[in-house]
C-alpha angles and dihedrals in degrees: 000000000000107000090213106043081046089056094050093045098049086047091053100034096042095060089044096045081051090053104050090040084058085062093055095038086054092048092047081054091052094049094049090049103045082044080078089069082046139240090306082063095040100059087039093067091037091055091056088052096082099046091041089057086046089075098029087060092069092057088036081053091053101037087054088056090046090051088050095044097049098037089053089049085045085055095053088041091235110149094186097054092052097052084042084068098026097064098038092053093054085050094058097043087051097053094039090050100055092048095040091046095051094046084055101055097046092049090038095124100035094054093041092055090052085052102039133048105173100106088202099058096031098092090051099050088052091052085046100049093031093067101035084051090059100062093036088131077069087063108040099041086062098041085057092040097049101038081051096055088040076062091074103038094272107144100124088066091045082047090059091040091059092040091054085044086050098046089048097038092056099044089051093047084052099052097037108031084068105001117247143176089026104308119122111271096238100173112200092358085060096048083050092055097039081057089055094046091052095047086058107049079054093064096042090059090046096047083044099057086048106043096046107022113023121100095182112044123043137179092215111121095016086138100026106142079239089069097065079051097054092096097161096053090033080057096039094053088045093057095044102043091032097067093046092048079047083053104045096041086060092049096043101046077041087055084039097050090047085050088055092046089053094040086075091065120079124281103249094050084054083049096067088030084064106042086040081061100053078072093053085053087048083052080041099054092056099054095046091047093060086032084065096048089051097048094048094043094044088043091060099036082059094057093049095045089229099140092160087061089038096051090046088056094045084053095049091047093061090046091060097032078065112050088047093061099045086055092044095051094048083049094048086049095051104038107040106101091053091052096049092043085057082060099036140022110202119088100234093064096046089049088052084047088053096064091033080063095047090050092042083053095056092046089051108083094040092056101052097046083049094054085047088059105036083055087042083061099047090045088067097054092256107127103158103064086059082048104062092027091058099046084048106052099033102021099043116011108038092046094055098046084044079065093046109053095041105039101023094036104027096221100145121205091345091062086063092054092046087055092055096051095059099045089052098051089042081053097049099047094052097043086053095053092037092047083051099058102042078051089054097036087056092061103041083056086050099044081045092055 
């Protein structure tokens, strides 16, 4: 591997593998701290996680095309291009978030009755997604913000963002999950606030950054009456992210359609499912860190039509991507009957959390190289392949066998992990060989020009 190109790629890759660390490890905190109100609690809150992500993938769809877009200008070293993009792109999340979060909120109950079956959890999960719902411009302003300045190479300042989002969100889930030092103990409402609050704190410190320290990126000129005129960017921005939102509503009504499917078994069962997941999102944050650095560096490598340089970072991406994962499963593996003994307590749910580690170990490896290669992609400009690959694999494949292997072959809980196995091996498989021949297909154009 290129020292160099090694260097760039782990100062990039580490702040945003923190960052996105800092997500999970927030989430694990939640979860221990919500495990107080007990597993009922704890698959409330679960069952609002897909729908939730239904929405989110719309501002995550657009914060990926911001991070291209800007990355590629970056590349070129062409200010006014990647504010260009940069500002259409938060327009359109502001106006798309206000309309989204209202519709939400208004159709809170109804939504949450089609994702969750469990009659005893069901009023909590509306309260829960409800409130989070009503602040989504919160969300999607600093998705938008952060996968921008990843765009750059500022992860460090993403990295600070998330850390300032994990700190908020904790103290408030202190003093509101059970009420101390005075506050109202609020239970799962509280949990829901503290997750706004923090949401919050991490767009002050990204509007900050930009706002005070950044030479590259302003938010000058985001509603000026120019912008409703800028059609090429306006068309640019809704193929690109169009095909990506394409891409993470299928995943995510595959992922919904697989909650709804577990929401059938009993809550305790969801309950280790869904500690046994925040796992699977450590695995997860990984990916998606180095998944970040790939996409900026090949993004301006792009730009700059450097694809030497483009195909060596990819390279150096999977290596990585690889090493992490190996670490990561022995640690799953090892440590796993300590982790699920910090959630439950009787011995029956952390020996079913046992085996979940061991399959989570063993799907490891194949999720993060495949989000290497899926950003690789995208770092590229091709959006589409991730796309199908994606509808097929998540939308279509993993909830049938989810079916399968729970109704027709009555496998339980273990039929949903099953299920996951396979879609993520399928997924793998087909974003390796995709990611290859786009790899391929970019050098034969280069050597032809």
């Amino acid at each position: 591997m290129n020292r160099q190109q090694t260097q760039e790629m782990v100062k990039i890759a580490v702040p945003a593998v923190l960052e996105s660390m800092v997500s999970v490890i927030i989430a694990s905190i939640d979860t221990k701290m919500i495990s107080a109100l007990g597993k009922p609690a704890i698959s409330a809150v679960s069952f609002t996680t897909q729908p939730k992500m239904i929405f989110f993938a719309i501002f995550y769809a657009l914060g990926t095309a911001a991070s291209v877009f800007v990355a590629q200008a970056f590349g070129k070293k062409d200010k006014k291009e990647a504010n260009g993009y940069f500002q259409m792109i938060l327009f359109i999340a502001v106006i798309l978030s206000i309309v989204l979060g209202a519709f939400a909120v208004f159709f809170a109950e109804p939504i949450m009755r089609l994702c969750n079956r469990q009659q005893d959890t069901l009023s909590m999960s509306v309260s829960f997604f409800r409130i989070i719902m009503m602040f989504l411009i919160f969300h999607a302003l600093s998705t938008v913000l952060n996968s921008s300045l990843r765009g750059i190479g500022k992860t460090k300042v993403t990295l600070i963002s998330n850390i300032a989002m994990g700190i908020t969100d904790i103290i408030f889930n202190y003093l509101l999950i059970e009420g101390h030092l005075g506050f109202p103990r609020l239970e799962i409402v509280g949990d829901a606030i503290a997750t706004v609050l923090g949401t919050a704190a991490a767009l002050t410190v990204s509007i900050f950054f930009i706002v005070k320290e950044s030479d590259f990126l302003s938010l000058r000129g985001i509603f000026n009456k120019s912008r409703l005129t800028e059609s090429d960017i306006f068309n640019n921005v809704c193929s690109k992210a169009g095909d990506i939102v394409i891409e993470n509503l299928f995943t995510r009504i595959g992922f919904l359609l697989s909650s709804i499917i577990l929401s059938g078994l009993s809550s305790a069962q969801t309950a280790v499912y869904s500690v046994g997941m925040i796992l699977m999102n450590y695995s997860f944050a990984f990916g998606d860190g180095i998944q970040s650095a790939v996409v900026s560096l090949t993004g301006r490598s792009m730009g700059a039509k450097k694809y030497d340089e483009l195909k060596q970072y990819i390279r150096v991406g999977i290596v990585i991507g690889v090493i992490c994962a190996l670490g990561l499963s022995f640690l799953y593996i090892s440590g796993a009957r300590w982790y699920f003994g910090l959630f439950f307590k009787d011995t029956e749910a952390i020996s079913e959390g046992v085996t979940t580690s061991m399959i989570i170990a063993l799907i490891t490896l194949l999720q993060i190289v495949r989000i290497i290669c899926i950003g690789s992609m995208r770092g590229m400009g091709e959006t589409k392949d991730p796309q199908r690959i994606s509808t097929i694999c998540v939308f279509a494949f993993n909830p049938l066998l989810s079916l399968l292997f729970t109704m027709v072959i009555p496998l339980g809980i273990w039929g949903i992990w099953l299920s996951s196995f396979i879609t993520q091996f399928v997924w793998f498989l087909m974003g390796m060989l995709l990611c290859r021949r786009h790899i391929r297909r970019l050098g034969r154009n280069a050597a032809a020009s």
